[in-house]
C-alpha positions as CSV (number, residue, x, y, z in Angstrom):
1,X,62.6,-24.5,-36.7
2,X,64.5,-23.2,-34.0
3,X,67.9,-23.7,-32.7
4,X,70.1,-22.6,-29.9
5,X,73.6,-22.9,-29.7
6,X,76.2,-22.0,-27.3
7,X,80.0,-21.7,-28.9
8,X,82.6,-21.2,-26.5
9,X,85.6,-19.3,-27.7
10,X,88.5,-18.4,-24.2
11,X,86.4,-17.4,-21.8
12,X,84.0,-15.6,-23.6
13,X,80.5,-17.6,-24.1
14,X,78.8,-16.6,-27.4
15,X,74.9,-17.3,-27.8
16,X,73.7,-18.2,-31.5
17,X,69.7,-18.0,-31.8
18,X,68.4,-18.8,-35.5
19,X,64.8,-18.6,-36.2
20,X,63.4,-19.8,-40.0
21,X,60.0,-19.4,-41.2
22,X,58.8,-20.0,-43.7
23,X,55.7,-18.1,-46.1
24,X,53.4,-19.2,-48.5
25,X,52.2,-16.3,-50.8
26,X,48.0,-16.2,-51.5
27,X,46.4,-14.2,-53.9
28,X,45.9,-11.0,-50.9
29,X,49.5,-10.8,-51.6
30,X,50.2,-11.4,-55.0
31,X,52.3,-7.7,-56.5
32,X,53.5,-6.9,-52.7
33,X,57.0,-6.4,-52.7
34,X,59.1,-8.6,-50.2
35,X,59.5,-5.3,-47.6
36,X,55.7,-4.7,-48.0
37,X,54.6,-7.9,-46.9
38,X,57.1,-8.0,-43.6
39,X,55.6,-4.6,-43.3
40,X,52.3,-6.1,-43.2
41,X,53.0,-8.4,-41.1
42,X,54.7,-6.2,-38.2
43,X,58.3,-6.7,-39.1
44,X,60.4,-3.6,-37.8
45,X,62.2,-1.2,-40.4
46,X,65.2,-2.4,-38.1
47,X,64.7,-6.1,-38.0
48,X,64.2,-5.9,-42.5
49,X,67.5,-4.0,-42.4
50,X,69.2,-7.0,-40.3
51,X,67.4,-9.7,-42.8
52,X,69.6,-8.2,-45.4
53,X,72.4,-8.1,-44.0
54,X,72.0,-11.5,-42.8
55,X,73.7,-14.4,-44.7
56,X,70.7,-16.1,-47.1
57,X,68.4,-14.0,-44.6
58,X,65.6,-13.8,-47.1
59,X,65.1,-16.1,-50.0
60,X,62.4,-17.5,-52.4
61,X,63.4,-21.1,-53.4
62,X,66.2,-21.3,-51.5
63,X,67.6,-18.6,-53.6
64,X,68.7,-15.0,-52.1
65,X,65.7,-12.3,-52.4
66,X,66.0,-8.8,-52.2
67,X,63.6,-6.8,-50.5
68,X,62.5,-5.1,-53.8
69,X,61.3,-8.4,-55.1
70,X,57.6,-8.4,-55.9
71,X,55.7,-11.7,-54.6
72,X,53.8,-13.8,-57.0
73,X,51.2,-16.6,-55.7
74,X,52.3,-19.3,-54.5
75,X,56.0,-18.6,-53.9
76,X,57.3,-19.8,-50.8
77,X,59.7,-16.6,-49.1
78,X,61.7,-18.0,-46.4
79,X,62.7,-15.6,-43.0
80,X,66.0,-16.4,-41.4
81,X,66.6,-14.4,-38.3
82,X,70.5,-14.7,-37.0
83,X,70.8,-13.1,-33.1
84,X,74.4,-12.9,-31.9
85,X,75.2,-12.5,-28.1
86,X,73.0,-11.9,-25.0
87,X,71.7,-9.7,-22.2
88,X,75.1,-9.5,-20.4
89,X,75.0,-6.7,-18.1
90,X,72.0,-8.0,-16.7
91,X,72.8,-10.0,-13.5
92,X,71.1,-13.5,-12.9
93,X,69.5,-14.1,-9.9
94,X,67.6,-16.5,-8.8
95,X,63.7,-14.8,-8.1
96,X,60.7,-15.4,-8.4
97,X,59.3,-16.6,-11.9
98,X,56.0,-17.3,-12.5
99,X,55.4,-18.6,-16.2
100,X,51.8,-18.7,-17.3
101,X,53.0,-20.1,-20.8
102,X,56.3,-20.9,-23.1
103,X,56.9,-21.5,-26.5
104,X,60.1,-20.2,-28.7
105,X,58.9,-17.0,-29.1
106,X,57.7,-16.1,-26.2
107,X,57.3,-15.7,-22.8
108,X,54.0,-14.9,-20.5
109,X,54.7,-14.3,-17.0
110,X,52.4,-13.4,-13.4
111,X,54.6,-10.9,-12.7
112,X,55.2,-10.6,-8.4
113,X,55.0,-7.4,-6.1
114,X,57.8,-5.6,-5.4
115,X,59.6,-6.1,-8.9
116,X,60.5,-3.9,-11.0
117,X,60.3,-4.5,-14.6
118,X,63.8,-3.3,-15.9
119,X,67.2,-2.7,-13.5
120,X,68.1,1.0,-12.4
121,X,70.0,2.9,-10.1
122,X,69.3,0.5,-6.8
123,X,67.6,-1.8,-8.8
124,X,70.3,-3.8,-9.6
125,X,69.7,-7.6,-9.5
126,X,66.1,-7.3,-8.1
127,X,64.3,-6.9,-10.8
128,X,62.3,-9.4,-13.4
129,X,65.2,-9.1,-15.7
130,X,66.8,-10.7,-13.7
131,X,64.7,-13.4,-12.2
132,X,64.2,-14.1,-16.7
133,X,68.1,-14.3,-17.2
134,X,68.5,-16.4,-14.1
135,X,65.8,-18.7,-15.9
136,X,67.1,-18.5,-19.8
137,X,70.9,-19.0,-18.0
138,X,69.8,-22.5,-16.3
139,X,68.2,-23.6,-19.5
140,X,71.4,-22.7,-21.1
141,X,69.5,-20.5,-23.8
142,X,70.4,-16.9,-25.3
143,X,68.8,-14.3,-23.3
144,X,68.1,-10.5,-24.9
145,X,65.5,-9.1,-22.6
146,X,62.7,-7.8,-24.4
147,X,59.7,-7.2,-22.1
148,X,56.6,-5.8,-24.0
149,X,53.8,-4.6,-21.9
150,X,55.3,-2.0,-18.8
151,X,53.7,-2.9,-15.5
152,X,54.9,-0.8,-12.5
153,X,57.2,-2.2,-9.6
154,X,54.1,-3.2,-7.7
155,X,51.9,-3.7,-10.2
156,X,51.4,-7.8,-10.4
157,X,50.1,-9.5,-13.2
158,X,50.5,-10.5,-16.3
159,X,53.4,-9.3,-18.9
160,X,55.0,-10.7,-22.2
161,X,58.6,-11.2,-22.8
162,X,59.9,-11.7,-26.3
163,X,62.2,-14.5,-27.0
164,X,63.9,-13.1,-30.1
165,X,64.1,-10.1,-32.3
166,X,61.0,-11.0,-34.6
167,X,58.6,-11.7,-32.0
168,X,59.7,-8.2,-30.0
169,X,59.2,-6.3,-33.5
170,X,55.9,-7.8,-34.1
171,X,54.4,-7.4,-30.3
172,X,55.8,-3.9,-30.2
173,X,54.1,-3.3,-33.3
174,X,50.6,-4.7,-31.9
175,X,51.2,-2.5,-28.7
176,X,51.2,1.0,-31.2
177,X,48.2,-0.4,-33.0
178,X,46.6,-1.1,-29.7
179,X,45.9,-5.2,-30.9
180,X,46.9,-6.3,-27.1
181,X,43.4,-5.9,-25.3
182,X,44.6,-5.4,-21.6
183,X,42.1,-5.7,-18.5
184,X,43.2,-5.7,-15.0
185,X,41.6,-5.7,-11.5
186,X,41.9,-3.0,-8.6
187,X,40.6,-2.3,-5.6
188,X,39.7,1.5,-5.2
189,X,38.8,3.7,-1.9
190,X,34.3,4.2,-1.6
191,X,31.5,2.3,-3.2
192,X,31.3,2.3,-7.1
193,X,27.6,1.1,-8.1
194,X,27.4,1.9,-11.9
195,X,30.3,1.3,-14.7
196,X,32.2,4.5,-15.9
197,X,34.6,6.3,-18.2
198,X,37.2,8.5,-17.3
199,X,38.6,10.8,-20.5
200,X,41.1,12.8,-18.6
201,X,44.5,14.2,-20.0
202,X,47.6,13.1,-17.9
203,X,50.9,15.1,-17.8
204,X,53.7,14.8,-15.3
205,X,52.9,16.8,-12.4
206,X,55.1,20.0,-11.7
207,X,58.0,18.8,-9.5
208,X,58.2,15.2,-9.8
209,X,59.6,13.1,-12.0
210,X,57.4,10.0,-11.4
211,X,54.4,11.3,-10.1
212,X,51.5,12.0,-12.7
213,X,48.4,14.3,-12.6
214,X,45.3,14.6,-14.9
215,X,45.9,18.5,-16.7
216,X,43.9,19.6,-19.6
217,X,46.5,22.1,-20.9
218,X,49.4,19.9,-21.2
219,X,48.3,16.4,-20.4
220,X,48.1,13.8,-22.9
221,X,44.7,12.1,-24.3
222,X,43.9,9.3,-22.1
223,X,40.4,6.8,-21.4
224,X,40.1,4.3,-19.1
225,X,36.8,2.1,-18.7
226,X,35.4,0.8,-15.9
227,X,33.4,-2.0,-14.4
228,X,32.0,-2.9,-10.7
229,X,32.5,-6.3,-9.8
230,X,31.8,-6.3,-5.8
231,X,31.8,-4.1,-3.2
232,X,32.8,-4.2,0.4
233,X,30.4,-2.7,2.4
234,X,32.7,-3.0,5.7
235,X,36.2,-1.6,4.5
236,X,34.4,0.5,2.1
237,X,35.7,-0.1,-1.1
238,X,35.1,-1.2,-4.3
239,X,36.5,-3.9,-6.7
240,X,37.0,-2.9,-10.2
241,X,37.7,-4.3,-13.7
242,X,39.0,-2.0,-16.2
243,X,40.5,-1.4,-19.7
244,X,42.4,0.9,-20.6
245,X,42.1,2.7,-24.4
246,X,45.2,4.4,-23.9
247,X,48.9,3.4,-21.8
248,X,49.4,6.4,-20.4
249,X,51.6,6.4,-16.9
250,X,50.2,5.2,-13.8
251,X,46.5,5.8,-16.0
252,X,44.3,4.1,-13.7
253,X,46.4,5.2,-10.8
254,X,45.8,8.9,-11.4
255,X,42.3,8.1,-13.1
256,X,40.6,6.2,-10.3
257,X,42.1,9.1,-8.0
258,X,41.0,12.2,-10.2
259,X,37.0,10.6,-9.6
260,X,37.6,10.5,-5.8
261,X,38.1,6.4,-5.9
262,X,42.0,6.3,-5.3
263,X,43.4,2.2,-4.9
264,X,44.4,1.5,-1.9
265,X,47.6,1.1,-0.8
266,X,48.9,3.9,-3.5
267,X,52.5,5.0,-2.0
268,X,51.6,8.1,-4.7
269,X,48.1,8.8,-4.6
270,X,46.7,7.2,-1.5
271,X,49.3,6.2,0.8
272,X,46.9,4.3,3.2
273,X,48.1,0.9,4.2
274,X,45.9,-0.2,6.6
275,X,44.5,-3.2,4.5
276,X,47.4,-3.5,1.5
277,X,51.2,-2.4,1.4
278,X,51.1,-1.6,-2.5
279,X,48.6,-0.3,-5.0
280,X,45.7,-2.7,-5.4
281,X,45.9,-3.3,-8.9
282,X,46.4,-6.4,-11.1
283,X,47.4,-6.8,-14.6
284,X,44.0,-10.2,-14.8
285,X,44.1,-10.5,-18.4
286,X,45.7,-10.6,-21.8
287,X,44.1,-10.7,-25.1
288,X,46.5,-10.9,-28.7
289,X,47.4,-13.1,-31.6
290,X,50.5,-14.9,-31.5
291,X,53.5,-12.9,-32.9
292,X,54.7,-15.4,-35.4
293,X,51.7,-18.1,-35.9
294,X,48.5,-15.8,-36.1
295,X,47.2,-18.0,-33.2
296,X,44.5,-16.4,-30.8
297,X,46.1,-16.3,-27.2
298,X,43.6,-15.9,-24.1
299,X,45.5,-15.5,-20.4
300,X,44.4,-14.7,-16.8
301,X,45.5,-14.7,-13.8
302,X,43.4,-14.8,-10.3
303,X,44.1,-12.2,-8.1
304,X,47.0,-11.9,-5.9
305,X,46.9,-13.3,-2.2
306,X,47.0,-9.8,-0.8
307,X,44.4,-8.6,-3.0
308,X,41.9,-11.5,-2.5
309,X,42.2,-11.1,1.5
310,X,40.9,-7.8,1.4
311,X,37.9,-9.2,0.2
């Protein structure tokens, strides 16, 4: 169940979202105390501290449980997840918004070119924050802005938003444990014949404070894999897929350029623009099980017009 409601108090608009669900204990579970099972199940130390602070937020029944309360088979624990208020410092604008799919949770998005993920200093109503609160204000739904999986400003591709507090634990939780299998497509300077791994460390590099560098003193563990998929004998370079074992910055940016393949168009790392204005790299394909329903969700999303010209 899942409601929305907008109460109107002045001038001031206050968003309501209220999210139940609802829990059948099995046999797996049977002595697990009510915080052990959320645990289990991804829920944030932050969000269990909110259930109990929240009116009838847990309960077995229908009667108020505390989170000390060890789970027998067959119980049913009911969830109730209160959100007050919205995203209101973020400005809506009407952007570009691509949306791969929707449900109450959450949000899957093809993410454009030149759009930053989150606003900053000159980034002020141009990012897809924005374009999402522009989206969630026509609907006339609460908006908190909870993007998941970082893609850089010209980066495209595709990128989760969570809809509510629960959904944002449980995705950020799957994003430590590395449950969200990422692949994405780029096209990188010279012929690649033959797959590869790169196991190079990554560390700022002195100077900068965006640019990153592969370092084996300070850097930190990263692994990317990668795959050939055609190359382009005339403009000399290769397409790639690749997944990534770690999320370090820029990875396959610095990765692809520490092997002598940089992408093309890299303002950073290769700043040649004759075929592509950006970084040739695509965010093709998401992998992960629904954060509330278990589900198995599958996603792609062809390459980009820019991208598929140079080939």
């Amino acid at each position: 169940m899942f409601i929305s409601l907008s109460i109107t108090k002045g001038h001031v608009k206050i968003f309501t979202m209220e999210k139940i669900i609802n829990y059948t204990i099995d046999s797996s579970e049977n002595g697990l105390t009510i915080e052990e099972f959320l645990r289990k199940r991804g829920y944030s130390k932050n969000l269990i501290v909110h259930l109990r602070k929240t009116d009838l937020g847990l309960t077995i029944e229908g009667k108020l449980a505390y989170t000390t309360h060890k789970l027998k088979q067959g119980e049913e624990l009911t969830v109730k997840i209160k959100e007050d208020g919205s995203s209101e410092n973020i400005v809506p604008s009407r952007l570009p918004l691509d949306i791969v799919y929707e449900d109450e949770d959450i949000l899957v998005v093809n993410k454009a070119a030149n759009m930053p993920i989150h606003p900053s200093q000159g980034n002020y109503d141009n990012t897809l924050a924005n374009a999402a609160a522009y989206y969630f204000a026509e609907k006339g739904e609460p908006f908190v802005y909870r993007a998941i999986n970082r893609l850089d400003r010209d980066t495209t591709g595709l990128l989760i938003i969570a809809k509510h507090m629960l959904s944002a634990a449980v995705l950020s939780f799957m994003v430590k444990e590395r449950l969200i299998h990422r692949e994405y497509m780029a096209i990188a300077e010279g012929r690649i014949s033959r797959e590869g791994t790169v196991t190079a460390p990554i560390a700022r590099a002195d100077g900068s404070t965006i640019e990153r560098c592969v370092d084996f003193e300070k850097g930190d563990f990263a692994r990317t894999h990668y795959w050939p998929v055609h190359c382009h004998e005339t403009y000399d370079c290769t397409l790639l897929r690749l997944h990534l074992d770690t999320g370090r910055t820029h990875q396959i940016r610095v990765h692809m350029k520490y092997i002598g393949h940089p992408l093309l168009g890299d303002f950073l790392y290769n700043p040649d623009y004759r075929f592509i204005k950006r970084q040739a790299l695509h965010s093709s394909r998401l992998d992960f099980a629904h954060p509330v329903t278990g589900k198995k969700m599958s996603f792609e999303a062809p390459l980009p017009d820019d991208m598929a010209f140079i080939l």
